[in-house]
C-alpha positions as CSV (number, residue, x, y, z in Angstrom):
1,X,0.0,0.0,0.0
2,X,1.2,3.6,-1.0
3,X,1.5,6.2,1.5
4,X,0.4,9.5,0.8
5,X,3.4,11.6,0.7
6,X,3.1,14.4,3.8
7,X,4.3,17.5,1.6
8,X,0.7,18.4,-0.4
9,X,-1.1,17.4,3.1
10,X,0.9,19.8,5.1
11,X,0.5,22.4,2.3
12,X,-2.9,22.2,2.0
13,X,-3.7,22.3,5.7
14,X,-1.6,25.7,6.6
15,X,-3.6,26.9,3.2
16,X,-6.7,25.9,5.1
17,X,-5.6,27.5,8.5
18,X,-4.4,30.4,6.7
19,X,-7.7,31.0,5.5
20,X,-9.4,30.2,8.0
21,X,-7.8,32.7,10.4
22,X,-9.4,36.1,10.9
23,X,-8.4,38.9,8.6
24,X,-8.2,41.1,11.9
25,X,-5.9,39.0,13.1
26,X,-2.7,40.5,11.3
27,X,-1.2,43.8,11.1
28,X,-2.7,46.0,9.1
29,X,-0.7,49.3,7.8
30,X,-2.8,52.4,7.8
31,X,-0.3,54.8,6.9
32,X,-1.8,56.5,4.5
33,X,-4.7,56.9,6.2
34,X,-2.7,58.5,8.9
35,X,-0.6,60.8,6.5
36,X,-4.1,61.9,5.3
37,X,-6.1,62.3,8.4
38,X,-3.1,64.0,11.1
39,X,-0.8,66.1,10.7
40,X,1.6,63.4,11.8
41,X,3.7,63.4,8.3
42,X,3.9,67.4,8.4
43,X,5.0,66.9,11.8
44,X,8.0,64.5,10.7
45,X,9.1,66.8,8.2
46,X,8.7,70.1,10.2
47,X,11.3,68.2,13.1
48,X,13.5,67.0,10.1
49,X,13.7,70.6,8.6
50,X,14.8,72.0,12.4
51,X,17.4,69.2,13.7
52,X,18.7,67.0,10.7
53,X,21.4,68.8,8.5
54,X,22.1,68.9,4.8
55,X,21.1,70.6,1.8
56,X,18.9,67.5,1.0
57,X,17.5,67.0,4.2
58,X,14.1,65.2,4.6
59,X,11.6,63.6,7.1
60,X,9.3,61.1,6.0
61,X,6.8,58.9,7.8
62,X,7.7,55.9,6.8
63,X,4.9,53.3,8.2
64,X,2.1,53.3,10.4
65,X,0.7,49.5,11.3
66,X,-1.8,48.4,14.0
67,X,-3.1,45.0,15.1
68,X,-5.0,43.4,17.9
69,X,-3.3,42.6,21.2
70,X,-4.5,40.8,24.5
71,X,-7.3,42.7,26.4
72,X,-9.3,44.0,23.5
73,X,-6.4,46.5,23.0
74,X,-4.7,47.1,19.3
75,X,-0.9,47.7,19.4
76,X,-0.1,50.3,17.3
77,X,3.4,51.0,15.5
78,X,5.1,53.7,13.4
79,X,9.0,54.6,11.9
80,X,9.9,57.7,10.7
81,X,12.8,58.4,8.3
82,X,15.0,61.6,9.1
83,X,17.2,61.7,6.5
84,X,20.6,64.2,6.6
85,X,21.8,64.5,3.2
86,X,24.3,67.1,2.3
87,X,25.0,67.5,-1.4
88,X,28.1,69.3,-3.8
89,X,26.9,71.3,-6.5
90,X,29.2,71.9,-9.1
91,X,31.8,71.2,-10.1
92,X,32.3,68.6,-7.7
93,X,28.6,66.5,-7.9
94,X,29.2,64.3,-5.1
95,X,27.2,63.5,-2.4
96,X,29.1,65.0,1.0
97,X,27.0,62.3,3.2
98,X,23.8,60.7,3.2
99,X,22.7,59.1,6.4
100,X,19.1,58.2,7.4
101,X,17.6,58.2,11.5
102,X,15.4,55.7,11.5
103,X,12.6,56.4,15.3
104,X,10.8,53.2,15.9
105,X,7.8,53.7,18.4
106,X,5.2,51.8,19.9
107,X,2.4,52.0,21.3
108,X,-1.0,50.5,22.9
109,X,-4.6,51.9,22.0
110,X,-7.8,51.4,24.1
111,X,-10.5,51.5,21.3
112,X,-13.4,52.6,23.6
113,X,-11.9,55.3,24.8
114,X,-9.4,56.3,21.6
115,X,-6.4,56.9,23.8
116,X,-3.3,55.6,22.7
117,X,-0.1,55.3,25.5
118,X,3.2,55.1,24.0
119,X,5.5,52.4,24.9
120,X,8.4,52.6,23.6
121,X,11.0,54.8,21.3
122,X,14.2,53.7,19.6
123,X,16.5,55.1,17.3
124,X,18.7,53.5,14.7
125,X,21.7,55.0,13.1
126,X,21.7,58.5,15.1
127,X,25.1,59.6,14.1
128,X,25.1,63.0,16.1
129,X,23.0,61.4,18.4
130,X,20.6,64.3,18.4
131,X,17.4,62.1,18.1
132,X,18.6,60.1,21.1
133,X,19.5,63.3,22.9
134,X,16.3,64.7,22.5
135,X,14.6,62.0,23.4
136,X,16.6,61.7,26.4
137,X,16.0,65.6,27.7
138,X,11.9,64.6,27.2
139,X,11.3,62.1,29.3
140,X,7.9,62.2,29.5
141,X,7.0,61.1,26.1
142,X,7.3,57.1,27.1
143,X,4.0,56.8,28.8
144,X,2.6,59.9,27.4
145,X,-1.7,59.1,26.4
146,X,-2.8,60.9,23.5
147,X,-6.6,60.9,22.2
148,X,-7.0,59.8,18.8
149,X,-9.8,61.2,16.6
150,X,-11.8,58.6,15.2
151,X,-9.7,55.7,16.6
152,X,-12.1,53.7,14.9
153,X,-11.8,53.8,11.6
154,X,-8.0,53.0,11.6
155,X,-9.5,49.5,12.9
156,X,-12.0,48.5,10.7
């Protein structure tokens, strides 16, 4: 007697659970919702335009994701890209450096009551450290609660 061979069965059951599963159950980016509805991406770029250098310097949001976590709560989290870019005109036409801050937060939002706390803040590649210094001097902003309008709709 032949024995099925497990490869296709194993397949076709994580295809089954796969479908199976919730779409609410994953991530679900809503950043251009965000960047449409706030003023979150004007925000990135106002910062980058007062504390990163360069000719060619830029702030971008980068990504806004939230998902469902324990307690009925949605964990929410964003990266910005700060971008210090300093570039020779001629007759040299070289780039002078071009290094990107990368801020990494998290966050937890209640959905009855809209209020979203913030977690936690990192920073990549700070090569001045002035992210990280700033960050530093305000203190308060892991644990800061902020209301968001609408909360809602960045859920369903």
């Amino acid at each position: 007697m032949n024995r099925p061979e497990l490869k296709p069965i194993i397949i076709k059951f994580v295809v089954l659970f796969l479908l199976l599963i919730p779409a609410q159950a994953y991530s679900k980016d809503v950043t251009a919702k965000v960047a449409k509805e706030t003023q979150i991406d004007e925000q990135v770029e106002l910062f980058c335009s007062i504390y990163c250098i360069g000719n060619e310097r830029k702030g971008t949001l980068k990504s806004v994701s939230i998902e469902p976590s324990k307690n009925d709560q949605y964990k929410v989290q964003g990266k910005a890209y700060f971008r210090n870019r300093q570039v020779a005109g001629s007759p040299l036409n070289r780039t002078i450096y071009d290094r990107v801050v990368i801020v990494n937060s998290e966050g937890t939002l209640n959905p009855e009551t809209c209020k979203l706390k913030v977690d936690d803040v990192t920073v990549e590649n700070d090569f001045q450290n002035i992210v990280t210094n700033l960050l530093e001097s305000n203190t308060d902003v892991i644990g800061k609660v902020v209301y968001v309008p609408n909360c809602k709709s960045y859920i369903n």
